[in-house]
C-alpha positions as CSV (number, residue, x, y, z in Angstrom):
1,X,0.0,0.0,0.0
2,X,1.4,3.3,-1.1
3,X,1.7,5.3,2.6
4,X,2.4,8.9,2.4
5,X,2.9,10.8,5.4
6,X,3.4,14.9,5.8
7,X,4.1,17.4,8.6
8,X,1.5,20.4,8.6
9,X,2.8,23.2,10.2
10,X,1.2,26.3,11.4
11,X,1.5,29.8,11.2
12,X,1.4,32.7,13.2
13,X,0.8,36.5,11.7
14,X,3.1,39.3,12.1
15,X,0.5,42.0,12.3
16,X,-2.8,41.8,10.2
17,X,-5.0,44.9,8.7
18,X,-8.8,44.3,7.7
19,X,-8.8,46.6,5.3
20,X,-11.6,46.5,3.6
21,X,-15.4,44.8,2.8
22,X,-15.2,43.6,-0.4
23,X,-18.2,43.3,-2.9
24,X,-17.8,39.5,-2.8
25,X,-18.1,39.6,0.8
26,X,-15.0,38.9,1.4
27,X,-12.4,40.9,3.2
28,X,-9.0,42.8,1.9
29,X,-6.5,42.0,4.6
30,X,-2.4,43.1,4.8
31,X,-0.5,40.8,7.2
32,X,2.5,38.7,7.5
33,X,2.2,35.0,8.0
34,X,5.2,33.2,9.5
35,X,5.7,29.5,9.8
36,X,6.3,27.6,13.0
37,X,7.6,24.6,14.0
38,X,3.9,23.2,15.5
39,X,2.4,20.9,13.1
40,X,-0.1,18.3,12.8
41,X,1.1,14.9,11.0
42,X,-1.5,13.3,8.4
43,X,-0.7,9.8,6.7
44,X,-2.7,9.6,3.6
45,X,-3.3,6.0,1.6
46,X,-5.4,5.1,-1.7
47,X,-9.1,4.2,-0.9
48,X,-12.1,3.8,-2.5
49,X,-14.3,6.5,-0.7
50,X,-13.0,8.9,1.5
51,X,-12.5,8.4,5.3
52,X,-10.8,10.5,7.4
53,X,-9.2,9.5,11.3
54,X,-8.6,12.2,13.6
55,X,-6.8,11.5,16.7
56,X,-7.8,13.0,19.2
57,X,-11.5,13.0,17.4
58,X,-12.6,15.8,16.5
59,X,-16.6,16.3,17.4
60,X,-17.2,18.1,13.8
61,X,-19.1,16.4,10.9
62,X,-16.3,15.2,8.7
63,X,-18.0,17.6,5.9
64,X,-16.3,20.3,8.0
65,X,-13.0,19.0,8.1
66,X,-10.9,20.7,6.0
67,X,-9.0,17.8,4.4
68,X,-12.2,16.1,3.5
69,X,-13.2,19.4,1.7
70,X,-9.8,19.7,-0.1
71,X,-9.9,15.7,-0.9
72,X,-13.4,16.1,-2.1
73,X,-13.0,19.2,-4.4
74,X,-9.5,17.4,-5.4
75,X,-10.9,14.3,-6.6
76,X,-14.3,16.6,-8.2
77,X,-12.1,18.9,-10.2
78,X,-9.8,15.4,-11.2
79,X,-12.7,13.6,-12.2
80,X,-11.1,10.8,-9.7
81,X,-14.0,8.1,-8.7
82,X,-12.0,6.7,-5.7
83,X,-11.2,8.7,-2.7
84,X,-8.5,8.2,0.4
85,X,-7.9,7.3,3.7
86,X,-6.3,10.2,6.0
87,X,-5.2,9.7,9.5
88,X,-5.0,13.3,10.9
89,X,-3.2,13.3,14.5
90,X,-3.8,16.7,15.5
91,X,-1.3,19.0,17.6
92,X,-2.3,21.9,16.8
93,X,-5.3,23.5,18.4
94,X,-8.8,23.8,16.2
95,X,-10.1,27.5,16.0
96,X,-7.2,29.2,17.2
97,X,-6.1,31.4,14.8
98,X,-2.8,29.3,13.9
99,X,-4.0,27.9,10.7
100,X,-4.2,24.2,11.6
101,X,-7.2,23.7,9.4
102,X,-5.6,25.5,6.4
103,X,-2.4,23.8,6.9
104,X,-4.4,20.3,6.3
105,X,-6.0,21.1,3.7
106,X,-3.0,22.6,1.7
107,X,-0.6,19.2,2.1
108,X,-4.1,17.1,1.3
109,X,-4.1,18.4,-1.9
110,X,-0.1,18.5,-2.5
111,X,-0.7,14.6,-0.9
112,X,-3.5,13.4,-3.6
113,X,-1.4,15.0,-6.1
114,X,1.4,12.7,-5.7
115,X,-0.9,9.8,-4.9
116,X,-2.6,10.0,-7.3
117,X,0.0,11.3,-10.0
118,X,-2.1,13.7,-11.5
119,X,1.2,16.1,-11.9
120,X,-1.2,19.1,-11.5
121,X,1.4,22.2,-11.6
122,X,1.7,24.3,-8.5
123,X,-0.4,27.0,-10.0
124,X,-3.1,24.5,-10.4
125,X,-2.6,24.0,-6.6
126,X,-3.0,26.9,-5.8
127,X,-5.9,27.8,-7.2
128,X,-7.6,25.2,-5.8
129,X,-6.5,26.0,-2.5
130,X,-7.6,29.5,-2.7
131,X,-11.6,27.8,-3.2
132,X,-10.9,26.0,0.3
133,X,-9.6,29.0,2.2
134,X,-7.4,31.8,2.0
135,X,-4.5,30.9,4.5
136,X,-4.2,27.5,3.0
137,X,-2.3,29.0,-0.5
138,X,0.4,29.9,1.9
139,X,1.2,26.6,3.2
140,X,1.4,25.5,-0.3
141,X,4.3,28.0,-1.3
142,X,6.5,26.9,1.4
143,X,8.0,30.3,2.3
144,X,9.0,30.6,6.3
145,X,7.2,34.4,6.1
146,X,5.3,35.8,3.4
147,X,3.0,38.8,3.0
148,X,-0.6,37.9,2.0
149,X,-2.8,40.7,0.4
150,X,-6.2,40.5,-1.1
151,X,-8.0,37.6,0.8
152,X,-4.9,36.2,2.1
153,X,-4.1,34.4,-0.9
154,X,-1.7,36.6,-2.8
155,X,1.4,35.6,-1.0
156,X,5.0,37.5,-1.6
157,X,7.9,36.0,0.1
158,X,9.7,38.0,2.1
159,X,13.5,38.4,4.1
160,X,12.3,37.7,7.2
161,X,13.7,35.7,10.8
162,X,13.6,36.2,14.3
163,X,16.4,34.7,16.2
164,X,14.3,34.5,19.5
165,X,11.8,31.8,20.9
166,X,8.3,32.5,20.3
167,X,5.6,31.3,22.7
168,X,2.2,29.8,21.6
169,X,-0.3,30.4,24.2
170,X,-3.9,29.4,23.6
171,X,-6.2,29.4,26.3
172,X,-9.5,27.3,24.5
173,X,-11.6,29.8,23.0
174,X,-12.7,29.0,20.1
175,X,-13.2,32.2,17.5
176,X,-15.6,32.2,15.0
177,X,-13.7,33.8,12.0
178,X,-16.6,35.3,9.9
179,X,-18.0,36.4,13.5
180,X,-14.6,38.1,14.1
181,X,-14.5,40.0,10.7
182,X,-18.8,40.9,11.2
183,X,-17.6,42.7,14.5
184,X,-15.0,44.5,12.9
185,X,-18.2,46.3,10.6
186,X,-15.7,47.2,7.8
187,X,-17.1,49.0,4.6
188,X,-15.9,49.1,1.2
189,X,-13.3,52.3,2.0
190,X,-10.0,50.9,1.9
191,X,-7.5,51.9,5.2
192,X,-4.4,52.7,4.9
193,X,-2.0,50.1,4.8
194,X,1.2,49.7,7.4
195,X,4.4,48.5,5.5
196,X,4.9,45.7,8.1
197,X,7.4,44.2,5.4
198,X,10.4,46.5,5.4
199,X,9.0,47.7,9.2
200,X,9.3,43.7,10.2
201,X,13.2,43.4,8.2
202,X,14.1,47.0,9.4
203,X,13.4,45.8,13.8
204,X,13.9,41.8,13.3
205,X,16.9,42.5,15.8
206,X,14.9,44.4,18.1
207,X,11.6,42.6,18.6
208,X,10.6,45.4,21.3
209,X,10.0,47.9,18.7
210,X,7.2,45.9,17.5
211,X,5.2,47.3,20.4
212,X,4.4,50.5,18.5
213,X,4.3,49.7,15.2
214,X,2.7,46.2,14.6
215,X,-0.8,45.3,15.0
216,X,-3.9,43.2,14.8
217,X,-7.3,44.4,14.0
218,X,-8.9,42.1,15.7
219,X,-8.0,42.5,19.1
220,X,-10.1,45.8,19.9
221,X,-13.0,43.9,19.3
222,X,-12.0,40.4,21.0
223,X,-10.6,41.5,23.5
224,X,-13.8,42.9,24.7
225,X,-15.8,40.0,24.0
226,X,-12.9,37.6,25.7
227,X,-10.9,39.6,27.9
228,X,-8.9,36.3,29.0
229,X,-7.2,37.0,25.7
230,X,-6.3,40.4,26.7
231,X,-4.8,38.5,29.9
232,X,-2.8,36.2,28.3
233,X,-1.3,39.1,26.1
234,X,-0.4,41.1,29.3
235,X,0.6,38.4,31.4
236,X,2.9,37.6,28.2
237,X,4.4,41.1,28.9
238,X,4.8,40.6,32.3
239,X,6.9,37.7,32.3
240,X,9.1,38.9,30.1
241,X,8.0,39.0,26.3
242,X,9.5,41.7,24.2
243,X,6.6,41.7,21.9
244,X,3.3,40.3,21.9
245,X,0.1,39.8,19.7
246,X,-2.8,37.8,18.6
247,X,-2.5,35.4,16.2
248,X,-5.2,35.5,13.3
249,X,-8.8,36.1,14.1
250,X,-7.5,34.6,17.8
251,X,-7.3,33.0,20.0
252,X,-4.0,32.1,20.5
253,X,-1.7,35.2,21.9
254,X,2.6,34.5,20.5
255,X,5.4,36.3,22.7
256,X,8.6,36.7,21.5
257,X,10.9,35.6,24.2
258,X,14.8,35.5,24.3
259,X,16.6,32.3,23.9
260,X,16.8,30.9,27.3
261,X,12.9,30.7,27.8
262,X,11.3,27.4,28.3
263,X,8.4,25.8,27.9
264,X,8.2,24.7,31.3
265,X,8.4,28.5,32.4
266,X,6.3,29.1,30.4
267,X,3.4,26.2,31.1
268,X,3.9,27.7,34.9
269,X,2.8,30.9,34.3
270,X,-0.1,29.2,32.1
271,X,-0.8,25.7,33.6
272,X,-4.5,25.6,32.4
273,X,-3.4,26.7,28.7
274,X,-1.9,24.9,25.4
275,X,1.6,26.3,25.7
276,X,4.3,25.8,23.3
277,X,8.1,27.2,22.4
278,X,8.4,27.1,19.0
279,X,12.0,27.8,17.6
């Protein structure tokens, strides 16, 4: 049996701008994602319908996993008849602004690919992975940080590494994303857009600086409605963090530490909380 087995790893975001409601519905957004070293592992196999393992199970209808999704509209757009078994063991948390489902669903479709030899070209990819969601086309580049305009899925790579530890803390709120971007109540007027590319490569030495100049739109709003978040962002500060912000549409708060931090310092400050140091 042909086994094939992949690492999806998350992402954080390095400031993100709603910019504007589009006539779609959609949103314009500017943000940076970066990559981290948190990932789920999936194996995938041949099969002839499509079933799908989560470990720990996950209490969604497998409709709204995201790999079935990408499997399905795969195999659709292939004209495949068959489908795939996926065992999805799951490390990163669901609905916490980190990208896990994204991340899934991009290396399902660079996984059927291969199993399937279809040799669809990356721009093919792509543009399927834009129909499933817009952080997913950013896993499929492979870049460690990228800018993403439009929806998310116009991705540039960018010059861009932190030499520092960066703490994941996610204390189990689960964000609704479209809820998220309704509460913002953007209209079609475009903002104006922060340059967090050459602002990100300019302070990359001095992560402090960040405090100022880097933001999320969504946490005026979320931290109102969950002001745990806004805890776990200030207690990030106080223990030490030279920069802090949420990840995503939340609700998982990243510090950027210096090297010596730990993740057992930092799972004492936050012993109720998914904690992790990523490098």
């Amino acid at each position: 049996m042909n086994l094939l087995k992949y690492f999806a790893y998350s992402k954080i975001n390095f400031g993100l701008q709603v910019l504007n409601r589009r006539i779609d519905g959609y949103h314009n957004i500017n943000t940076v994602f970066y990559l981290i070293n948190l990932f789920d592992e999936i194996e995938f196999s041949e099969s002839e319908t499509i079933n799908i393992i989560t470990i720990p199970e996950m209490n969604i209808p497998i409709e709204d996993n995201l790999v079935y999704k990408a499997g399905k509209l795969f195999l659709e757009e292939n004209n495949i008849k068959s489908g795939f078994n996926a065992v999805l063991k799951k490390n990163i948390p669901a609905g916490s602004g980190l990208g896990g489902g994204s991340s899934n669903a991009a290396y399902t479709l660079i996984a059927l690919n291969r199993l399937y030899n279809t040799q669809l070209s990356h721009f093919e990819l792509t543009k399927l992975a834009a129909q499933i969601g817009s952080d997913c086309v950013f896993f499929l580049h492979g870049h460690r940080a990228a800018l993403g305009k439009g929806r998310g899925e116009i991705i540039t790579n960018i010059n861009f590494l932190l030499n520092y530890k960066i703490a994941i803390v996610n204390p189990g709120i689960n964000i609704s994303t479209p809820v998220a971007y309704k509460m913002l109540n953007r209209d079609e007027k475009e903002i104006p857009e922060i340059d967090f590319r050459n602002l990100l490569k300019l302070h990359q030495n001095n992560p402090k600086t960040f405090r100022n100049i880097i933001i999320n739109d969504f946490e005026d709003v979320l931290f109102e409605m969950h002001p745990e978040i806004k805890g776990v962002k200030n207690k990030l500060y106080d223990i030490g963090a030279e920069f802090a912000l949420m990840s995503g549409s939340g609700s998982t708060v990243f510090g950027i530490f210096p090297e010596e931090f730990t993740n057992n310092e930092l799972k004492k400050h936050f012993p109720d909380y998914f904690c992790f140091i990523s490098e």
